[in-house]
C-alpha positions in Angstrom: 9.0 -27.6 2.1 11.0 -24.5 1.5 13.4 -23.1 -2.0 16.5 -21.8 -0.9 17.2 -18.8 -3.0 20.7 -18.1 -4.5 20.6 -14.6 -5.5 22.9 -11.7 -7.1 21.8 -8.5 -5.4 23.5 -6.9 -8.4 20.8 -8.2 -10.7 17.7 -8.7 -8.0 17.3 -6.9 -5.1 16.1 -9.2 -1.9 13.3 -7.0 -1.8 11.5 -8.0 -5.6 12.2 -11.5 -4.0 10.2 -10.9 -1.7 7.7 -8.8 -3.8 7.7 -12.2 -6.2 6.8 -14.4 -3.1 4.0 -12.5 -1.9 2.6 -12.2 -5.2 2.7 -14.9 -7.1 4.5 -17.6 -5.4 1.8 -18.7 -2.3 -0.8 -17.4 -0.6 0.4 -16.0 2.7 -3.0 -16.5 4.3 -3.0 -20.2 4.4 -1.9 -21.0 7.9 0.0 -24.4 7.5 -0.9 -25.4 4.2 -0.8 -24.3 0.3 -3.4 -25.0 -2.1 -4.1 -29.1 -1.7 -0.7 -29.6 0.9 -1.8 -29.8 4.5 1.0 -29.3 7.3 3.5 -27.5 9.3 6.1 -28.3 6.2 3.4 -26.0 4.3 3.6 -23.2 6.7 4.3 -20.0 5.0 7.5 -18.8 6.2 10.5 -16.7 5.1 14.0 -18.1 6.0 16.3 -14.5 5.8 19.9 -15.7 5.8 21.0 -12.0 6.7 20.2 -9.8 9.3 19.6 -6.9 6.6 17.7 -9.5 4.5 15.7 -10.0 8.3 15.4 -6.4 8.6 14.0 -6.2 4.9 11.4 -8.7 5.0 10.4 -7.7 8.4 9.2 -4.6 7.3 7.3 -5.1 4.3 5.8 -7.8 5.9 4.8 -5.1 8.4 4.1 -2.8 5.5 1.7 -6.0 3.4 0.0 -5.9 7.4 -0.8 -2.3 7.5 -1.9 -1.7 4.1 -4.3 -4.8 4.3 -3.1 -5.8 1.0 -5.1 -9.3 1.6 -8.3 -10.1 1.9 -7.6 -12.1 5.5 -4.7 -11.6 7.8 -1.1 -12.7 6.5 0.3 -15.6 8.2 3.7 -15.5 7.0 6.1 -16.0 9.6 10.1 -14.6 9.4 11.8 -17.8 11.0 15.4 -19.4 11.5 16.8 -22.7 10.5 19.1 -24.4 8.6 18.3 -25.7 5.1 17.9 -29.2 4.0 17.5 -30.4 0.2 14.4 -32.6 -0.7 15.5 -36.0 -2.1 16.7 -36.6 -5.7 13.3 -37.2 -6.8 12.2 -33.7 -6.0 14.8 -32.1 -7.5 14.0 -30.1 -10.8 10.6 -32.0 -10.4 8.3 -29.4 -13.0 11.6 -29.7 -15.5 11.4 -33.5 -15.4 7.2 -33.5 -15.7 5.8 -31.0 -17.2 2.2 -32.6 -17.6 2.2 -34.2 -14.2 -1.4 -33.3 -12.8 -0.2 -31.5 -9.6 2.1 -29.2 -11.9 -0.4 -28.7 -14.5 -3.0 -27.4 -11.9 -0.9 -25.5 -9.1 2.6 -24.7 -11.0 2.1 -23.5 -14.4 -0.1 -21.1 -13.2 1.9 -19.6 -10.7 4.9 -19.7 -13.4 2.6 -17.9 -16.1 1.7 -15.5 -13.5 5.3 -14.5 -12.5 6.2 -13.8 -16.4 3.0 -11.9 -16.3 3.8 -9.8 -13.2 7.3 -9.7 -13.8 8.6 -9.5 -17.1 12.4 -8.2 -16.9 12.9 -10.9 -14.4 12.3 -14.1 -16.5 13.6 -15.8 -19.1 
């Protein structure tokens, strides 16, 4: 499972993306899974749509890597492929249920902990 992100570099860099991701957004030590999901679909990965965006996220994952900035070794892998959308059921899935049990325990958290870490950025 993957979000495509839209951005204006004018108002977020590529880079804070990726500072967001690694951060607060999944663990980049869980090789082919994420919290309960088991799979290849839960693989972390990063999907640059540039080559500068390749070239960016190549090198802080090289810099995460030589700073040891996790506890175990990162997993994350910079990859290539096109994009599909989930079905219409997935779409704006914690809008449409807030209090559904898997958003409850693995979302909200994640959600409180980007406002935390990232103030200017939400809304």
């Amino acid at each position: 499972e993957a979000v495509r992100i839209v951005h204006d570099p004018r108002q977020v860099s590529y880079a804070t993306l990726l500072r967001v991701f690694f951060s607060v957004a999944h663990d980049p030590t869980q090789l082919d899974r994420q919290g309960p999901d088991v799979g290849r679909s839960y693989r972390s990965a990063i999907f640059p749509q540039t080559p500068e965006q390749r070239r960016v996220a190549t090198a802080y994952l090289a810099q995460l890597k030589g700073a040891r900035a996790f506890p175990r070794p990162i997993v994350t892998r910079i990859e290539s492929g096109p994009f599909f959308p989930a079905e219409a059921y997935h779409q704006d899935f914690y809008r449409r249920n807030p209090t559904h049990p898997y958003i409850v325990r693995w979302d909200k958290p994640k959600v409180a902990a980007f406002r935390a870490g990232f103030p200017s950025l939400s809304r």
